[in-house]
C-alpha positions as CSV (number, residue, x, y, z in Angstrom):
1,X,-23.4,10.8,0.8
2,X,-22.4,8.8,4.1
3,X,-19.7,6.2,3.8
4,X,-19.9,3.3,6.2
5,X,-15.9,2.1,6.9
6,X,-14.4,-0.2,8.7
7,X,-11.4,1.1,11.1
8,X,-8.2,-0.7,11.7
9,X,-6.0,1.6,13.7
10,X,-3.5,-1.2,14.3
11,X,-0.7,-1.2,17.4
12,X,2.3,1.0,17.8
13,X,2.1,4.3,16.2
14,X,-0.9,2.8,14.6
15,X,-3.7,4.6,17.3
16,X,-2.1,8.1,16.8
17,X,-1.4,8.4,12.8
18,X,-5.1,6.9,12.0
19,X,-6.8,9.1,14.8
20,X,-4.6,12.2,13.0
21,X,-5.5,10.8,9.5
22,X,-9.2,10.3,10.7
23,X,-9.7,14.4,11.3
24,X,-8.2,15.1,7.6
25,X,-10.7,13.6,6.2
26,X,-13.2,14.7,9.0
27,X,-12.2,17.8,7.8
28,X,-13.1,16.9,4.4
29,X,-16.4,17.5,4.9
30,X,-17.3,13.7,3.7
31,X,-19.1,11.7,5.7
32,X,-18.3,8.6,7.5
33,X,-19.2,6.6,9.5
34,X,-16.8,4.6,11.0
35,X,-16.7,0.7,12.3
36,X,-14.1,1.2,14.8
37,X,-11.9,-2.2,15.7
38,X,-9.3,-1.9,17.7
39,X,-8.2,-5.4,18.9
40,X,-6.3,-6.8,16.0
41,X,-2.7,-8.5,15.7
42,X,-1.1,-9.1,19.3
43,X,-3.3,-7.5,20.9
44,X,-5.8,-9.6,20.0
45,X,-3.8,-13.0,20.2
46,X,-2.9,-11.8,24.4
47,X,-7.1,-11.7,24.4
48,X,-6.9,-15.0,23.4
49,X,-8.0,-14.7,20.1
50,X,-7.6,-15.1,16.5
51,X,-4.8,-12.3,15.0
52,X,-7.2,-11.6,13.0
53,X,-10.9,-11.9,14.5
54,X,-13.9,-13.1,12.2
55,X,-15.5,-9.8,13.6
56,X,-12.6,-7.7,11.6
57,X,-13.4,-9.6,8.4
58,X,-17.3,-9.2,9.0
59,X,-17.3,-6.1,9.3
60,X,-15.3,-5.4,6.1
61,X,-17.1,-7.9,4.0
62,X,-20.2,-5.5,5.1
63,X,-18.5,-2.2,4.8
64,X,-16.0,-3.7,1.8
65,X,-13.7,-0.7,2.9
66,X,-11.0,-0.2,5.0
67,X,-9.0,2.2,6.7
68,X,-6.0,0.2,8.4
69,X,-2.9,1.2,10.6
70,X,0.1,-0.9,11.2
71,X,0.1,-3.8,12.8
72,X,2.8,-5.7,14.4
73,X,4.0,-8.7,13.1
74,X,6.5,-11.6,14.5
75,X,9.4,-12.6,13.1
76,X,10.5,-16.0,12.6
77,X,7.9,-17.2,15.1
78,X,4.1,-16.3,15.9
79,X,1.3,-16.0,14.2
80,X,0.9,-15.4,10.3
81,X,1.0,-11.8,9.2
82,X,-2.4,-9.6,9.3
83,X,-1.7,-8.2,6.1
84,X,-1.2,-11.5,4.8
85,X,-4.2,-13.0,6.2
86,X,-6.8,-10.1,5.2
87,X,-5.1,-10.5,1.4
88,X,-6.6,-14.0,1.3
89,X,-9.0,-14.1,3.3
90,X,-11.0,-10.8,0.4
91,X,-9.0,-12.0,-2.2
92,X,-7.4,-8.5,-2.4
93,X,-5.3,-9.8,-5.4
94,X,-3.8,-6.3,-6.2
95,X,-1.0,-4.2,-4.1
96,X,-1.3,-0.4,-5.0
97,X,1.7,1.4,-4.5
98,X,2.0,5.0,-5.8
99,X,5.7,6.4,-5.4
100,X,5.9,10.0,-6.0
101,X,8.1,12.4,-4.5
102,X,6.8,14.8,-1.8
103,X,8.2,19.0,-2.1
104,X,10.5,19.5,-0.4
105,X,11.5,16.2,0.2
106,X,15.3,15.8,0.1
107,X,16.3,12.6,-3.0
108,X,18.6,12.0,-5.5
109,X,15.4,11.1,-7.4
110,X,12.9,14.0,-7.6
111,X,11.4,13.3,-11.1
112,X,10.4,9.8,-9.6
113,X,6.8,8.7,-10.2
114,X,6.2,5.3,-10.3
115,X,3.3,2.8,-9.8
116,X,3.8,-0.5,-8.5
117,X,1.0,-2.9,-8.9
118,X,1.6,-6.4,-6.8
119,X,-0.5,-9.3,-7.4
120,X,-0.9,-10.1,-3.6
121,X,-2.3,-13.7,-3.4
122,X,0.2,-16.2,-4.8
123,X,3.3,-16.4,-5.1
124,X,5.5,-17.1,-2.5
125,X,3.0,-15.7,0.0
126,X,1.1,-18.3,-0.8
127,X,1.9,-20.3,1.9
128,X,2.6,-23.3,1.1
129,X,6.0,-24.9,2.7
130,X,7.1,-27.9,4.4
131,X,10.1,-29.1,6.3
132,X,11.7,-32.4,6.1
133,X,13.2,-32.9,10.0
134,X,14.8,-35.7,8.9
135,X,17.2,-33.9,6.0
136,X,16.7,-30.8,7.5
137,X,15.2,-29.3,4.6
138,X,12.6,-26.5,4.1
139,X,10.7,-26.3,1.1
140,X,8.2,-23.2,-0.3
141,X,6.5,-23.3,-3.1
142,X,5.8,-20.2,-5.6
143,X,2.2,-20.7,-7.0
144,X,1.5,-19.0,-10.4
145,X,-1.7,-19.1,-11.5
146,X,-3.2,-17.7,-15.2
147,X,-6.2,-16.8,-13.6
148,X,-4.0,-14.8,-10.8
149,X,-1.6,-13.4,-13.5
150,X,-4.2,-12.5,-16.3
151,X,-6.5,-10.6,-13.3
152,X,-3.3,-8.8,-11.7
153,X,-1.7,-7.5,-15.1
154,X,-5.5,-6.6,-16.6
155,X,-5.7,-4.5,-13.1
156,X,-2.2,-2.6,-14.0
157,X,-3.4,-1.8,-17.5
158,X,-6.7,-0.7,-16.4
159,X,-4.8,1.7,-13.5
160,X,-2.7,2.8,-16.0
161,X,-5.4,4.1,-18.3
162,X,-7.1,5.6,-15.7
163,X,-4.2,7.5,-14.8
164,X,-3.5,8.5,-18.5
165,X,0.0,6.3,-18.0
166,X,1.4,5.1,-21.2
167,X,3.6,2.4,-20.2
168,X,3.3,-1.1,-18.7
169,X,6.4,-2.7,-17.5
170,X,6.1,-6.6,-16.5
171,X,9.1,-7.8,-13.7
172,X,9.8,-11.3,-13.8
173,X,12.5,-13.9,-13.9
174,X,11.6,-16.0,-16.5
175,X,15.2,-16.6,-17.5
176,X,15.7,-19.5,-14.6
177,X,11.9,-19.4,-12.9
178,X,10.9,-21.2,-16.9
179,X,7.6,-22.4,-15.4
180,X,6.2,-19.6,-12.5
181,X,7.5,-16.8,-13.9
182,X,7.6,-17.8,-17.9
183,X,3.8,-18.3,-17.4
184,X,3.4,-14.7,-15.4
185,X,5.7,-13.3,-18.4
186,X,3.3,-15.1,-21.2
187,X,0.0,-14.3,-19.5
188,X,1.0,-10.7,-19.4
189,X,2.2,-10.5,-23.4
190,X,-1.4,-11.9,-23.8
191,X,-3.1,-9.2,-22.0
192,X,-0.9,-6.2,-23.0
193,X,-2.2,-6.8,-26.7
194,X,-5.9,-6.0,-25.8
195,X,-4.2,-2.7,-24.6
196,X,-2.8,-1.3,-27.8
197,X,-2.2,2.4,-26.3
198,X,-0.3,1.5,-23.9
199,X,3.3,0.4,-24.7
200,X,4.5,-2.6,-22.9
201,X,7.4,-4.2,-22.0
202,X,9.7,-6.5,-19.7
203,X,12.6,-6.6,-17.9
204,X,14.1,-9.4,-15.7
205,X,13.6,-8.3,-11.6
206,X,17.4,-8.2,-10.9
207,X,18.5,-5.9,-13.8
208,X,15.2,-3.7,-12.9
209,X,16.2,-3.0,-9.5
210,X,19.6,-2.0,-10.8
211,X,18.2,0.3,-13.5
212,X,15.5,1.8,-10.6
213,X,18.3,2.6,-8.6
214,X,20.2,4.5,-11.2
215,X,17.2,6.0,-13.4
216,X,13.8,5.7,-11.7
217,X,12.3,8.6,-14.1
218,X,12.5,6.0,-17.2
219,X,9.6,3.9,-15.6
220,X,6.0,4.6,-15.4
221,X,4.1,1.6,-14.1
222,X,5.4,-1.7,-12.6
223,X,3.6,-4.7,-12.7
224,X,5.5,-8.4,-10.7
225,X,4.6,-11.5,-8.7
226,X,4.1,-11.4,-5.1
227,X,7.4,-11.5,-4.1
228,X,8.9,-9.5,-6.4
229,X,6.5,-6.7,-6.2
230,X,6.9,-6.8,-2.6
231,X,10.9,-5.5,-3.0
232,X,10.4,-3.6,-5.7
233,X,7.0,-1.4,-3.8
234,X,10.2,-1.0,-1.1
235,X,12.8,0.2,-3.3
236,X,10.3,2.9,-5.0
237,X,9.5,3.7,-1.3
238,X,13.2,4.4,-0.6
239,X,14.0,6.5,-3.8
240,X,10.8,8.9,-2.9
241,X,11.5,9.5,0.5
242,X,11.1,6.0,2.8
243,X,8.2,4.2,3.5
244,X,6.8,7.0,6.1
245,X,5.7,8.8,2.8
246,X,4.4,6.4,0.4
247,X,0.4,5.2,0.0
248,X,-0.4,1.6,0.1
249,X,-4.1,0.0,-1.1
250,X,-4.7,-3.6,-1.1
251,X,-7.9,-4.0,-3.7
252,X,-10.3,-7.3,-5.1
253,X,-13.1,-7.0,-6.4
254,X,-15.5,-6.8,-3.7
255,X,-13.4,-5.0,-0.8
256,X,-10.3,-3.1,-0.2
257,X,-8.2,-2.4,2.3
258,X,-6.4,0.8,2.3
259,X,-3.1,1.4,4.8
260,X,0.5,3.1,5.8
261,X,3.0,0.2,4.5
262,X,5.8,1.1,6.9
263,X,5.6,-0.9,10.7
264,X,4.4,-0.1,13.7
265,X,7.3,1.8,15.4
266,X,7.0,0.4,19.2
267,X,10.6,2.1,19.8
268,X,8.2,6.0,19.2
269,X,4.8,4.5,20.2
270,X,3.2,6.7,22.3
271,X,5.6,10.0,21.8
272,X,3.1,11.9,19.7
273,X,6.0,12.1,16.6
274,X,4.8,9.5,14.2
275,X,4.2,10.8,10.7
276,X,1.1,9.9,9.5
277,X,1.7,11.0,5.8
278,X,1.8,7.3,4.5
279,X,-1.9,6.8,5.7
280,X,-3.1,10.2,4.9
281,X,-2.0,9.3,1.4
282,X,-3.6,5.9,1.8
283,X,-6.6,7.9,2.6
284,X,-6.6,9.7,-0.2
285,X,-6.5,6.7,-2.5
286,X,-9.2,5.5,-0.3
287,X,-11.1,8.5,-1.2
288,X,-10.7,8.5,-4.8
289,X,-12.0,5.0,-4.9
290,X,-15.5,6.0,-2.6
291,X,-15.4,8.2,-6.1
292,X,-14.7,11.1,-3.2
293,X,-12.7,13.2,-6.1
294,X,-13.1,16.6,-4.4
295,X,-12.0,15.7,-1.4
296,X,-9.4,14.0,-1.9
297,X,-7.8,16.1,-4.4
298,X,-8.3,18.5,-1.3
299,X,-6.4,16.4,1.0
300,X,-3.4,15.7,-1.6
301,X,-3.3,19.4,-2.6
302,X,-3.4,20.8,0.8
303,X,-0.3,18.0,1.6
304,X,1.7,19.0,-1.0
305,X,1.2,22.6,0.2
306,X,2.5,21.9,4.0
307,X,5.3,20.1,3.0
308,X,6.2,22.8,-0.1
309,X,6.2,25.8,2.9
310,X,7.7,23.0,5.2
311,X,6.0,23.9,8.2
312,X,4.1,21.9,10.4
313,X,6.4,18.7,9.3
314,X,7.1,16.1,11.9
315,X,11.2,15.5,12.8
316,X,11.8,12.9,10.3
317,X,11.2,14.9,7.3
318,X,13.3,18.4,9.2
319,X,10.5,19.4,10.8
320,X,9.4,20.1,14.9
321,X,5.7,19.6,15.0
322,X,4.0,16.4,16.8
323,X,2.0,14.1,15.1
324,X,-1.2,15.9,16.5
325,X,0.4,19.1,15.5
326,X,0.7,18.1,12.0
327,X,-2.9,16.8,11.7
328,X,-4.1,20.2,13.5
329,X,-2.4,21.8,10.4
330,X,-3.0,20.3,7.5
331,X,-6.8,19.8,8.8
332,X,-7.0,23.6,9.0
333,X,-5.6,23.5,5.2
334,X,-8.1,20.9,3.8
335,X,-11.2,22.7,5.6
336,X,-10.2,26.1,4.1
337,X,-9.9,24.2,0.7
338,X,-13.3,23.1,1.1
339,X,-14.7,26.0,1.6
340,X,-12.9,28.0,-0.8
């Protein structure tokens, strides 16, 4: 079966860790064809268009996949975040984050395997702020929805059954947020109920980053608010090996977008050293949700292999090979998978 999918490689090291992820799953053996767009972000915005062109969101209402590298954004100034943007603009209400550590990746935490699911449309992404020049005030408003909360917690229940997980754990901060978060925290109580094997419970977001931090391996999957799943996605990152190693998926119900969650890198743009093990992962997530099982159980297996004999690794996980060098590998891997 041929898969039609939309390409984002992004700016930065964006070109060279989705051209590297591209030949794993050439090598695969599925088929795709891809809807390459490569003017996206600044890059588009010095064309004199939108950071996001209608062509971009076209093509993925068409394809409703995506394959999408980093993109740069600005800080403090400029235009609104891609990522942002394509969230609302497919409703891709739910943040994937699987954080599980790598062999022979060197952490304090190496029984860590955690899922953080993000609702990724409200919140305090939302939007919605205002500045008063004349008090000198800035204003930004958290919107909560039930529909929002109900559809984001239903997705981490139904993740977590697919993945035979058996706990739910909702983040919130219900204690002073009575209103945005006390709805979040009630909506989910509602929905945990229909889910009666599955245990679930809560913990306030301040003493849950304390207790990730000091016992990761007590969690199983993470369920918060925009914001709060946002820190939380980064401090699972961190325990697992940084951001250069985790998978990120940005799912509604009619399109996904699938991508490396770390930035673009302008300072190694270019050198050929990028790791592109966040988007290979991404890809493989990607994969499973084509309903592409073989082949991306190839991909992970073959992943986990390079980085347990801990050759062909790029220099920020110890190793000496480029990023090309490390797709050349792990390409050869997957294909001899395949067709073993």
């Amino acid at each position: 079966m041929s898969h039609r999918i939309t390409l984002l490689p992004g700016d930065g090291i964006g070109p060279e860790v989705t051209e590297a992820t591209v030949q794993v799953i050439e090598a695969s053996g599925v088929e795709v064809d891809w809807d390459r767009h490569r003017v996206i972000g600044q890059t588009a915005v010095e064309r004199g268009r939108p950071a996001l062109p209608p062509d971009v969101i076209d093509s993925i209402h068409e394809t409703g996949v995506a394959l999408k590298g980093p993109v740069t954004t600005p800080v403090g100034q400029g235009f609104t975040s891609v990522n942002v943007q394509l969230r609302q603009r497919l409703d891709l209400y739910a943040n994937l984050r699987p954080c599980r550590v790598l062999p022979g990746i060197q952490t304090p935490f190496p029984d860590t395997d955690l899922i953080i699911v993000r609702e990724n449309t409200e919140g305090l992404y939302s939007g919605i702020e205002h500045y008063d020049d004349r008090l000198e005030i800035a204003d930004s408003i958290a919107r909560v929805s039930k529909r929002g909360s109900e559809r984001i917690v239903r997705f981490a229940f139904e993740y977590a059954r697919q993945q035979g997980r058996n706990r739910v754990t909702l983040a919130h901060k219900a204690n002073i947020l009575k209103k945005s978060s006390g709805l979040f925290l009630d909506v989910g109580r509602e929905v945990a109920a229909e889910y009666p094997g599955i245990e679930f419970d809560d913990r306030i977001i301040d003493a849950l980053c304390m207790e990730l931090v000091m016992h990761p391996e007590a969690f199983d999957c993470i369920v918060s608010t925009n914001l709060f799943g946002d820190i939380l996605s980064d401090i699972a990152a961190g325990l697992v090996g940084g951001l250069g190693v985790t998978a990120g998926a940005n799912i509604g119900d009619d399109s996904a977008v699938f991508e490396a969650v770390h930035g673009s890198a302008p300072d190694i743009a270019g050198q050929n050293v990028a790791n592109p093990t966040a988007l290979i992962l991404s890809s493989v997530l990607m994969l499973r949700h084509l309903e592409e099982e073989a082949a991306a159980s190839a991909i992970e297996r073959a992943l986990e292999a390079q980085y347990r004999e801990e050759t062909a690794l790029t220099p920020d996980v110890g190793g000496d090979a480029s990023t090309a060098g490390f797709a050349d590998a792990l390409a050869d891997r997957v294909a001899t998978r395949v067709e073993g």
